[in-house]
C-alpha positions as CSV (number, residue, x, y, z in Angstrom):
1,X,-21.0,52.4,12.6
2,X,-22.7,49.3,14.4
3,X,-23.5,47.8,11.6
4,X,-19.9,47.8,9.9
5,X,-18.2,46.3,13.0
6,X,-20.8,43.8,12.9
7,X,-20.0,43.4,9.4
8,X,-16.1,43.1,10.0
9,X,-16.5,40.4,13.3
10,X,-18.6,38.1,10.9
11,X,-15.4,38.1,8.5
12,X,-13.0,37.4,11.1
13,X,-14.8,34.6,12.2
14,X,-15.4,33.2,8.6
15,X,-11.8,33.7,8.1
16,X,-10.8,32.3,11.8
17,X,-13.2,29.1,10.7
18,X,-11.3,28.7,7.3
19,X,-8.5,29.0,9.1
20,X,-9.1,26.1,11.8
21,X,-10.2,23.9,8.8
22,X,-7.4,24.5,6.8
23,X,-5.0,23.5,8.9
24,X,-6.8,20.7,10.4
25,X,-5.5,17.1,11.0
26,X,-8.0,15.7,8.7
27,X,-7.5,18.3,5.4
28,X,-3.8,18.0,6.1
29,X,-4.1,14.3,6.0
30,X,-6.2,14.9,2.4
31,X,-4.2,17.2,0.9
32,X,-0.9,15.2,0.8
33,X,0.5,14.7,-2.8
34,X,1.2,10.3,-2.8
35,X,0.9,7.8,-1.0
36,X,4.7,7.8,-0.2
37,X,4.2,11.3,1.5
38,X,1.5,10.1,3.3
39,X,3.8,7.0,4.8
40,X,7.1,9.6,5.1
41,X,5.0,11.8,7.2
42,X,3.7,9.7,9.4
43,X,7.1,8.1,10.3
44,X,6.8,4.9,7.8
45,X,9.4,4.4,5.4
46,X,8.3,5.5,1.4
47,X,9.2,1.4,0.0
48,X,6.4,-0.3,2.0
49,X,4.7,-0.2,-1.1
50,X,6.2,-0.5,-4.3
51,X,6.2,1.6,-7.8
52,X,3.3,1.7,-9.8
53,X,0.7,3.5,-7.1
54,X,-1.4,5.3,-10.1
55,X,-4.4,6.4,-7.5
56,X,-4.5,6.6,-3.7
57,X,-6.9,7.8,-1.3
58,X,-6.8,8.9,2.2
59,X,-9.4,9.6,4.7
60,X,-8.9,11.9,7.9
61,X,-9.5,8.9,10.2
62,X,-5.9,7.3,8.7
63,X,-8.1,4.8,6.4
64,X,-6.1,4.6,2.9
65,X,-6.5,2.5,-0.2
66,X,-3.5,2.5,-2.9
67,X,-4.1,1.3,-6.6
68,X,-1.8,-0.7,-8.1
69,X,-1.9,-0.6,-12.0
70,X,-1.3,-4.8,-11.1
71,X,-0.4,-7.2,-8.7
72,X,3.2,-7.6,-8.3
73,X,6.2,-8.8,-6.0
74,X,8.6,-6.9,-5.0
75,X,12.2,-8.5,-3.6
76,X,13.7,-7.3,-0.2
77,X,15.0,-10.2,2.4
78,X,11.8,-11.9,1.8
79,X,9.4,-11.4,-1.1
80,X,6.6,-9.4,-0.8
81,X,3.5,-9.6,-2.6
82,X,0.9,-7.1,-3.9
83,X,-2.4,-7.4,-5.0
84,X,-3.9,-4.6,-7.0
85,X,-5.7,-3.0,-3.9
86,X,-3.8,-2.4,-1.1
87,X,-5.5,-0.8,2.1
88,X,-5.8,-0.3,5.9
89,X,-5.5,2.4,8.6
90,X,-2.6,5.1,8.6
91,X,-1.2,6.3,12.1
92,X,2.2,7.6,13.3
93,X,4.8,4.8,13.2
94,X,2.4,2.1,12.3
95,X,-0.3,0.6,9.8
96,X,-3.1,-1.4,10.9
97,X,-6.0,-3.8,9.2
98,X,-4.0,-4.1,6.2
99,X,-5.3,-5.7,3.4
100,X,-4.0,-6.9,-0.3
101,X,-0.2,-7.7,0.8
102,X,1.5,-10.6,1.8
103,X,5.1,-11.8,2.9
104,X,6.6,-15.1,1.5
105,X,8.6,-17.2,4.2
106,X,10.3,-20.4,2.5
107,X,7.9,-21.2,0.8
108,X,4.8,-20.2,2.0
109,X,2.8,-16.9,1.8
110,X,1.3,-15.1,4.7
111,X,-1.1,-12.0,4.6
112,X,0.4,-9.1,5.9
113,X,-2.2,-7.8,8.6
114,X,0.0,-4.6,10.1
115,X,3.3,-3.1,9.9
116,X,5.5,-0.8,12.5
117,X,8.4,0.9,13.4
118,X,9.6,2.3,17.0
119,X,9.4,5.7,17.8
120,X,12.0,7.4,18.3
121,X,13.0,5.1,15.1
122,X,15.2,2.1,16.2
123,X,15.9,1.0,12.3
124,X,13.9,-1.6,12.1
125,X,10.6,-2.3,10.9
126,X,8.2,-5.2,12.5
127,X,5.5,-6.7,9.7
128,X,2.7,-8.2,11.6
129,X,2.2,-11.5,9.8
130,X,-0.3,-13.2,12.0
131,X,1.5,-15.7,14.2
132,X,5.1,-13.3,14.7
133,X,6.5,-10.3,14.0
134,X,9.1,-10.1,11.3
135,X,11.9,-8.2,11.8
136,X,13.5,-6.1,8.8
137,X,15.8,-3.3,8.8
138,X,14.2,-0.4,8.0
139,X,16.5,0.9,5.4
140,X,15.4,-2.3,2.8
141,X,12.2,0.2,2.3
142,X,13.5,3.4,2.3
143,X,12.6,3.8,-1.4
144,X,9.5,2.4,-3.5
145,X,10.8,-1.0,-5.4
146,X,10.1,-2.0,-9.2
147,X,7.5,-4.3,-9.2
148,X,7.3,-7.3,-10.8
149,X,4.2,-8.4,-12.3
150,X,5.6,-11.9,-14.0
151,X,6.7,-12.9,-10.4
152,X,2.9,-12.9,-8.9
153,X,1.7,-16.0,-7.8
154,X,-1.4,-16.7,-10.3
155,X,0.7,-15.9,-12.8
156,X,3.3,-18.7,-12.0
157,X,0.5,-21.3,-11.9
158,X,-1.1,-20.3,-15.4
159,X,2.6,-20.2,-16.7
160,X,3.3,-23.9,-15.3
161,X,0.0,-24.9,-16.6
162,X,0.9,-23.7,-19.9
163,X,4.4,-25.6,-19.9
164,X,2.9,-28.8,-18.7
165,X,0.3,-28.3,-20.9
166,X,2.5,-27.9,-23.9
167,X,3.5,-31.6,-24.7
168,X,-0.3,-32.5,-25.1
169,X,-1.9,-29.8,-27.0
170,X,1.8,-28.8,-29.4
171,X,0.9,-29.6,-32.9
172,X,-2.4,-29.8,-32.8
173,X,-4.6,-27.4,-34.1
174,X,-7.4,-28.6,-31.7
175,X,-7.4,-30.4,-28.7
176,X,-11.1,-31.5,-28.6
177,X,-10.5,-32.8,-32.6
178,X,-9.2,-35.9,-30.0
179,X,-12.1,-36.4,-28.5
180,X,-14.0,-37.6,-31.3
């Protein structure tokens, strides 16, 4: 008779352990379904990043990485860019160390190094750009935005470089044919 309550306090403390692990911060924080989730719960509107997320990963420290299928921009006030790799460090209300986004302002582009919002939320959301804050209301992310992948940077540059190009190479079949 020893033996079986021996037996039956070893399964309630395997099933106690389970429990404790199951419900854990850091398995809760692995177990949620997207990336948008993963922002939603933690008090972060679901359109800081855009459409297109086909893998995610996220670690019980808050450390995520989102995988875009390609770099894109994505139009709210300002312009936002995203490379194909966007990561940094998940709490509640905020995102920190982040990496692979970047904010236009006129004409310029600056790396998006951390975002926030108050708690309780105040409706607005504060992008740590490096120098200042910038101030959006919160509802311009509420969902994930189209991407758009002809909009990126690089892209622009190889596109200009094509046009100017064009006047110069059109009609030839070869351009080094000239330098003969």
């Amino acid at each position: 008779m020893g033996s079986h309550y021996r037996v039956s306090a070893i399964w309630v403390v395997i099933l106690a352990m389970w429990a404790i692990e199951t419900t854990s911060f850091g398995t809760w924080a692995l177990s949620v379904s997207s990336i948008y989730d993963a922002l939603k719960s933690h008090g972060l509107p679901m359109g800081l990043l855009p459409e297109g997320v086909n893998h995610f990963k996220l670690s019980d420290d808050g450390k995520f990485e989102a995988y875009l299928e390609q770099p894109c921009n994505a139009k709210f006030e300002s312009e936002f860019h995203y490379d194909r790799n966007v990561s940094g460090e998940l709490g509640v209300g905020y995102i920190r160390n982040l990496t692979g986004v970047s904010a236009q302002d006129l004409f310029l582009w600056f790396p998006v190094k951390g975002v926030r919002v108050d708690i309780p939320n105040s409706g607005i959301i504060y992008f740590d750009v490096g120098v200042v804050y910038k101030q959006f209301s919160a509802s311009l992310f509420e969902k994930p935005r189209i991407c758009d992948t002809s909009a990126h940077p690089n892209g622009l540059i190889k596109k200009l470089k094509r046009i100017l190009q064009y006047p110069f190479t059109h009609g030839k079949k070869d351009a080094r044919d000239d330098v003969m």
